[in-house]
C-alpha positions, 0 to 999 in steps of 0.5 A: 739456830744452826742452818745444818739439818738435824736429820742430818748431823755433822760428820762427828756424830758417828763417834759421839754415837759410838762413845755414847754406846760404849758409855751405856754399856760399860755403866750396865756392865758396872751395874750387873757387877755390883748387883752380882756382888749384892746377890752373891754377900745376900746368898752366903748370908742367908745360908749363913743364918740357916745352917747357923740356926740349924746347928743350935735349934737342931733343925732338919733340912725342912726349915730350907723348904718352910722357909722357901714356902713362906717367903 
């Protein structure tokens, strides 16, 4: 084993700290976006159906809330 301490890590630490943070964040940025993307395709789909729906079964505005309550 190294005779360095581990509580005292080599001058390279501060950049492989500052790349690691920059790797975190940009992996969760990623994922926000994708996540936002899902969110945003599931909304338009969801409204989709409803109006779809409302417009051949003749249904009011009231579906939106029964739908809301059941879920």
């Amino acid at each position: 084993m190294s005779e360095r301490n581990n509580n005292h890590p080599g001058p390279d630490y501060a950049q492989l700290l500052a790349e690691v943070k920059a790797r975190v964040r940009s992996a969760q940025y990623a994922a926000l976006k994708a996540v936002n993307t899902e969110l945003v395709g599931l909304y338009w789909d969801i409204g989709w159906m409803i109006a779809e729906r409302q417009e051949k079964a003749e249904w009011g505005r009231a579906v939106v809330e029964n739908l809301s309550d059941d879920m």
